[in-house]
Structures are given as structure tokens and as C-alpha cells.
N, C-alpha and C positions, 0 to 999 in steps of 0.2 A: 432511542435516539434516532432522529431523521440525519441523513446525510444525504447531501446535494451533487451534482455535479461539479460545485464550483470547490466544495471539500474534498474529491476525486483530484480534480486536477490540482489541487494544493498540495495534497498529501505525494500526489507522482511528482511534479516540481520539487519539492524536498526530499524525496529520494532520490532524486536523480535517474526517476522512472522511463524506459524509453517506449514512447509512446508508439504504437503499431496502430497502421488504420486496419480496421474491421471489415468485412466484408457485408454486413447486416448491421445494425443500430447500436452496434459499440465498439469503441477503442478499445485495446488493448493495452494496458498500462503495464512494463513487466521491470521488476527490481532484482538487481542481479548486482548482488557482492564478491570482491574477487571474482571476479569472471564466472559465476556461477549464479544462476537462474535460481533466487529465493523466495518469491512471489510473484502474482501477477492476478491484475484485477479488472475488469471490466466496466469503461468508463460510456454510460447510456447516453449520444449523439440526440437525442429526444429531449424536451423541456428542461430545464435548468431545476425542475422542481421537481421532475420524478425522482424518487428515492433510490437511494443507495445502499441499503440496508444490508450488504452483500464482501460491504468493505471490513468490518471486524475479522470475521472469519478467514476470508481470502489474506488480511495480512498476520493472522494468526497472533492478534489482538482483543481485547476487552475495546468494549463499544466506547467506554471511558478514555483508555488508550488511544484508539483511535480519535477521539475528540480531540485530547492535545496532540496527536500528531502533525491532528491537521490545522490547529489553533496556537500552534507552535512551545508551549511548554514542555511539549517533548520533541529530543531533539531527533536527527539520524543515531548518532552515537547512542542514544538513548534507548532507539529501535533495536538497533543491533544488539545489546547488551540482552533486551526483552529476549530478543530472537535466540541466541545464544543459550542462557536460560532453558529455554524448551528446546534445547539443543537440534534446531532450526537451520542454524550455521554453526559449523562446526571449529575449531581451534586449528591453526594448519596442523600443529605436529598433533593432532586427534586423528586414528586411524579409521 
């Protein structure tokens, strides 16, 4: 699966990703729940067309996954629950 620039910044938009300028050819997209830094992914300032093939992994997602993330079938709550799952984020009262 190809992902775009414009799948990047959909995917940070429904996060509620906060976007950091880059000092070289990419933003910094980072998703942080409760107040704690759970991803963060790298959005290429270059061609709308250069690939993103960097986003599955980085969100610690199926490339499938990733497609409705950013295609909107799946939701944040949805993320989260993935994330949790691979115990990603953890439960508060989880030590």
C-alpha cells in the first residue's frame, strides 16, 4: 500500500497529532495520550506523491489499519483500543 502526504497529515488531524517543524525535509507528527508520547511519525515536506510507506510501523499498525485510519473507518478510540491490545498504552491502575 502507497501512503501519501496528504494520508500523513489525515491520519495526524485525527489524532490530534502535534505537528513539529523539522529541521530537514520532514515534520514531525507526535501522538501523545494522557499526556504521554505514544507515536510519532515523520511527515516528507517533498512531493505530495512521495511515499510514506514508514507510517504502518511508526503507528504500530497493519498497513490495512493504517488505511482506515486514515480513510476514517477506524476511529481514535479504535487506535487506542489497537494500541492497548499490544499493550502500547497502558491501563492507569496497570503498573
Amino acid at each position: 500500500m502507497v501512503f501519501t502526504q496528504d494520508d500523513a497529515r489525515k491520519i495526524a488531524k485525527k489524532l490530534g497529532a502535534k505537528i513539529e517543524q523539522g529541521k530537514r525535509r520532514h515534520d514531525l507528527a507526535v501522538f501523545r495520550y494522557q499526556d504521554k508520547r505514544i507515536a510519532q511519525f515523520g511527515i516528507r515536506r517533498a512531493s505530495k506523491e512521495v511515499g510514506h510507506g514508514h507510517l504502518p510501523d511508526e503507528l504500530f499498525i497493519s498497513p490495512h489499519q493504517c488505511r482506515d485510519l486514515g480513510n476514517c473507518p477506524l476511529s481514535l478510540e479504535g487506535y487506542v483500543a489497537i494500541l492497548r491490545s499490544k499493550h502500547k498504552i497502558l491501563d492507569p491502575q496497570t503498573p
